[in-house]
Each structure stands twice: as structure tokens, then as C-alpha cells.
N, CA, C and O atoms as a GROMACS GRO file, in nm:
protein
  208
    1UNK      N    1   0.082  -0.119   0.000
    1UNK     CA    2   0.000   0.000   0.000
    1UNK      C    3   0.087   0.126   0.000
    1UNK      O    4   0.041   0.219  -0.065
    2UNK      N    5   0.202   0.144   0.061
    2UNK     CA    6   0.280   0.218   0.092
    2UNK      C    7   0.344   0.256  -0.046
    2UNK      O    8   0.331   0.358  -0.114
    3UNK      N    9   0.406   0.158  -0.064
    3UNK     CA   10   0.472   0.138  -0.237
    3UNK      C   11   0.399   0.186  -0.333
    3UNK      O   12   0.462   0.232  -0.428
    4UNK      N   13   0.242   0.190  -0.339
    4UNK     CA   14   0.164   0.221  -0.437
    4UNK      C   15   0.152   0.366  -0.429
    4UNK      O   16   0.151   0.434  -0.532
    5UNK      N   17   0.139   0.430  -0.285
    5UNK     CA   18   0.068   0.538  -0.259
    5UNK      C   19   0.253   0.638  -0.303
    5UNK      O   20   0.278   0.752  -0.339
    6UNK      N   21   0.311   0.556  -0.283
    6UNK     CA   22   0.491   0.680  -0.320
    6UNK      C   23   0.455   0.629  -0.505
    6UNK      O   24   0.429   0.726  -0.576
    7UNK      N   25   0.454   0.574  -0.533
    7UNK     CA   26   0.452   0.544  -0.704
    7UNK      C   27   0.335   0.625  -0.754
    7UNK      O   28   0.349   0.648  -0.875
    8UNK      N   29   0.239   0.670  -0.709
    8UNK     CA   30   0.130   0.799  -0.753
    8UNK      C   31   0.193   0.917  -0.676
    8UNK      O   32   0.196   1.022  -0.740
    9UNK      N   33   0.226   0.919  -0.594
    9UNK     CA   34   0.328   1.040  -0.563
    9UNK      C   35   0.390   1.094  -0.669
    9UNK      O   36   0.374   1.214  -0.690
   10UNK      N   37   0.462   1.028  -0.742
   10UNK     CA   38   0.526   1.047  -0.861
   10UNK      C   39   0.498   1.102  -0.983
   10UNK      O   40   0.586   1.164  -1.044
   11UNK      N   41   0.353   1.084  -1.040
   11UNK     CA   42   0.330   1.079  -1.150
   11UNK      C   43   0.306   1.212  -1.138
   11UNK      O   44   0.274   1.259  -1.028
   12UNK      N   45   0.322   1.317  -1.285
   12UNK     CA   46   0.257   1.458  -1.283
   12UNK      C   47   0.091   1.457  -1.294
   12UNK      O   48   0.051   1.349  -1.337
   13UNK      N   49   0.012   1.526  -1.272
   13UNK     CA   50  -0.142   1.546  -1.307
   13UNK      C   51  -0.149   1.493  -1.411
   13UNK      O   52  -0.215   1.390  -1.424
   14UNK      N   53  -0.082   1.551  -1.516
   14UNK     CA   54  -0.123   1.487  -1.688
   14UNK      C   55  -0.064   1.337  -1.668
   14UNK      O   56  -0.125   1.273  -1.754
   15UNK      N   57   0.001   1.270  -1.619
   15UNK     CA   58  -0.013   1.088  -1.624
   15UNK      C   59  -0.092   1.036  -1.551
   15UNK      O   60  -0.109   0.914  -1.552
   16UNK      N   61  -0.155   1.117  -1.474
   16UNK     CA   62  -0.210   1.052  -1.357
   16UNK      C   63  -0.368   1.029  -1.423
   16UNK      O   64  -0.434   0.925  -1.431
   17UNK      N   65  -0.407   1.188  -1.471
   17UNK     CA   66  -0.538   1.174  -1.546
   17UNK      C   67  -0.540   1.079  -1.693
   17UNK      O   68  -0.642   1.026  -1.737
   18UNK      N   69  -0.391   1.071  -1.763
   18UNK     CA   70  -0.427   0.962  -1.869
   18UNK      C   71  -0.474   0.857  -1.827
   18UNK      O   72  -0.573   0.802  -1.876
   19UNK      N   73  -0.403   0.810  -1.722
   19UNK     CA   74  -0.421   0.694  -1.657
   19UNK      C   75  -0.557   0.615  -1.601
   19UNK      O   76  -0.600   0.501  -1.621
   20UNK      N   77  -0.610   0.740  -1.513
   20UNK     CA   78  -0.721   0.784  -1.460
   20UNK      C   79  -0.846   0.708  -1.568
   20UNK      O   80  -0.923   0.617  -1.537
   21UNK      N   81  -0.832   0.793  -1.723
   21UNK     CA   82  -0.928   0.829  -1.789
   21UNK      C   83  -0.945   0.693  -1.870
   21UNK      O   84  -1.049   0.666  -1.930
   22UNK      N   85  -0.840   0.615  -1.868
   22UNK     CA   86  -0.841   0.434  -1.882
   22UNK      C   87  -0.912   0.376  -1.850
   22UNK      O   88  -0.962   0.300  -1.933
   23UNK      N   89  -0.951   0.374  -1.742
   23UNK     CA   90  -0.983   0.318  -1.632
   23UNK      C   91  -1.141   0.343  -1.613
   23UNK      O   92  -1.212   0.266  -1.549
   24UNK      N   93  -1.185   0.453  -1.674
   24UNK     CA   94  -1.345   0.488  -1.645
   24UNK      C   95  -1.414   0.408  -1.789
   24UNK      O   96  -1.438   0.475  -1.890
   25UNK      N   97  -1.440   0.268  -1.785
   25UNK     CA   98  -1.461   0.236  -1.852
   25UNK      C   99  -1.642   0.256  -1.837
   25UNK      O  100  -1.694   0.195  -1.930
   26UNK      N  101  -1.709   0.300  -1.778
   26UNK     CA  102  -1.839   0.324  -1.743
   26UNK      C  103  -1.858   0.425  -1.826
   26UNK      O  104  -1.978   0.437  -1.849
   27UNK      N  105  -1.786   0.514  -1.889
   27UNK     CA  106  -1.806   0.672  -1.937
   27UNK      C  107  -1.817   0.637  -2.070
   27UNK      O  108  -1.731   0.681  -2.146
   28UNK      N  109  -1.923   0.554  -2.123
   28UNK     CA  110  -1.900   0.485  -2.243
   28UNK      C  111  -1.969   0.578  -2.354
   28UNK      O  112  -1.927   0.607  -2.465
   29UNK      N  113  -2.079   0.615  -2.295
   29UNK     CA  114  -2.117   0.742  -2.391
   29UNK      C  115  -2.067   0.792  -2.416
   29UNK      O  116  -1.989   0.834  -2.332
   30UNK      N  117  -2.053   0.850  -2.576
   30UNK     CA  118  -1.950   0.932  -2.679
   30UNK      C  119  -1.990   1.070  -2.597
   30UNK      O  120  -1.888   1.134  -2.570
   31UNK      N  121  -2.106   1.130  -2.553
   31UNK     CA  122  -2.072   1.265  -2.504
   31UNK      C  123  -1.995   1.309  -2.370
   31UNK      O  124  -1.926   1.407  -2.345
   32UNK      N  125  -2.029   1.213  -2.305
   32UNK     CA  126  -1.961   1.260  -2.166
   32UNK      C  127  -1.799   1.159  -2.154
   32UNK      O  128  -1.725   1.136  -2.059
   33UNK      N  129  -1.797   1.121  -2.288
   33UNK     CA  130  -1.629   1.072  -2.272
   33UNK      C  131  -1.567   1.158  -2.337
   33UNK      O  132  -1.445   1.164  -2.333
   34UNK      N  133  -1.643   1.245  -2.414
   34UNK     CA  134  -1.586   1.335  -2.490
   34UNK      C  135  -1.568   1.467  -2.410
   34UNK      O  136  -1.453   1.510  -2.399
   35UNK      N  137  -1.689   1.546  -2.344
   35UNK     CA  138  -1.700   1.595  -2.217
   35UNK      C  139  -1.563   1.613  -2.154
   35UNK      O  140  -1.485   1.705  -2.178
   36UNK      N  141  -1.542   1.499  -2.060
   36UNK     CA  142  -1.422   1.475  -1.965
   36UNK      C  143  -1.280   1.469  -2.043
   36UNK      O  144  -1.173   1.488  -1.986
   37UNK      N  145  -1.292   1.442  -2.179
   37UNK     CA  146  -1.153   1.438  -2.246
   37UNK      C  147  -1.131   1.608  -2.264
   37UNK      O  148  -1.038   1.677  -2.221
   38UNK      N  149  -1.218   1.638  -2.322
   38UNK     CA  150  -1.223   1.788  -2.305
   38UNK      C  151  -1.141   1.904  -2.176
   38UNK      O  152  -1.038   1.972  -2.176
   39UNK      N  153  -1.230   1.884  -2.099
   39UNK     CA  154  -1.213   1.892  -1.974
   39UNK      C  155  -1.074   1.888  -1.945
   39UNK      O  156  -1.012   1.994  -1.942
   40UNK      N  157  -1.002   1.759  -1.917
   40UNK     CA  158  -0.884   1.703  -1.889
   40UNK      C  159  -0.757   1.794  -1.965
   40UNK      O  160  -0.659   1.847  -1.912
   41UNK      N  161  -0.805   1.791  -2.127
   41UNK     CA  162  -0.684   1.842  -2.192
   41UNK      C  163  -0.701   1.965  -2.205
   41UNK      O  164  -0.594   2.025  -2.192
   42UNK      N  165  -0.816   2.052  -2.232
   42UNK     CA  166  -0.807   2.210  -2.210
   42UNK      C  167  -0.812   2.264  -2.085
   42UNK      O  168  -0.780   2.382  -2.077
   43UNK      N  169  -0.848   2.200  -1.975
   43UNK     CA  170  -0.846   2.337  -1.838
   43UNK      C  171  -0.776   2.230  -1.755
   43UNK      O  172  -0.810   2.282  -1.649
   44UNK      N  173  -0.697   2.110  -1.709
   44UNK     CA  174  -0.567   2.038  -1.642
   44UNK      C  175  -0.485   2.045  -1.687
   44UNK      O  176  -0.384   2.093  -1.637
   45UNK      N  177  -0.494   2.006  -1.784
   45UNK     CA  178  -0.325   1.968  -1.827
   45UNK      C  179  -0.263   2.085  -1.852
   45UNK      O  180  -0.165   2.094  -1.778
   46UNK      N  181  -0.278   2.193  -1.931
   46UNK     CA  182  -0.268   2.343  -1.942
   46UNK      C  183  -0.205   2.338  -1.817
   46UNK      O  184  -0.098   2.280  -1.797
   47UNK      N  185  -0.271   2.398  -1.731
   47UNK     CA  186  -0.283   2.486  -1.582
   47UNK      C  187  -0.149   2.370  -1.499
   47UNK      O  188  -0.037   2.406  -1.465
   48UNK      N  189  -0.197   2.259  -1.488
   48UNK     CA  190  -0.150   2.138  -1.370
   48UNK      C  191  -0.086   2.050  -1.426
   48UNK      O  192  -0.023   1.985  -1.343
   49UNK      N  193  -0.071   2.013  -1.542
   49UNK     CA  194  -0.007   1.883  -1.606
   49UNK      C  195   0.116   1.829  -1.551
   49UNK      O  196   0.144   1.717  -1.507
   50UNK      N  197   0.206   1.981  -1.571
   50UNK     CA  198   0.326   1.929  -1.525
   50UNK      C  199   0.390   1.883  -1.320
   50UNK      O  200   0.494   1.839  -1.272
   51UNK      N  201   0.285   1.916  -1.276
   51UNK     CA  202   0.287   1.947  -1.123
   51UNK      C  203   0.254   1.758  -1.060
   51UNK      O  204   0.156   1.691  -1.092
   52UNK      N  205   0.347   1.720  -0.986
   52UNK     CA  206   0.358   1.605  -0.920
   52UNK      C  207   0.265   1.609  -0.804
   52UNK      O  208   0.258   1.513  -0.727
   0.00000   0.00000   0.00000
């Protein structure tokens, strides 16, 4: 648990949300996957991407 929680320590915002956005396999609708991709790459990654 320890090991996991220092290995996301690590990652910047922008790997963390690619990662993240894998993983929401529920968000299957084309609008709100499109929505959140949106989201993610114009107002995070911009602003926070690079920030650990």
C-alpha cells in the first residue's frame, strides 16, 4: 500500500489523469467521454499537467 501510494506520488497530473481516464470504462457514452476528455486536456493539463 505504501509502495503504491509513493509510485502515484510520482506521477505529474497529466499521467495521472491519462491513466485515470483508462480506467473509467463506465463513461461509455461518446458525449460525456468526450466531455471529460475535453475537460482534462483544455483546463488540467494546461494549468497542472506538469505538477507532481
Amino acid at each position: 500500500m505504501a509502495a503504491a501510494r509513493r509510485k502515484l506520488g510520482q506521477l505529474t497530473v497529466e499521467e495521472y489523469a491519462k491513466q485515470w481516464r483508462l480506467r473509467q470504462r463506465r463513461m461509455t457514452d461518446y458525449f460525456t467521454g468526450w466531455h471529460v476528455d475535453s475537460s482534462i486536456n483544455v483546463h488540467i493539463v494546461p494549468r497542472l499537467g506538469s505538477r507532481s
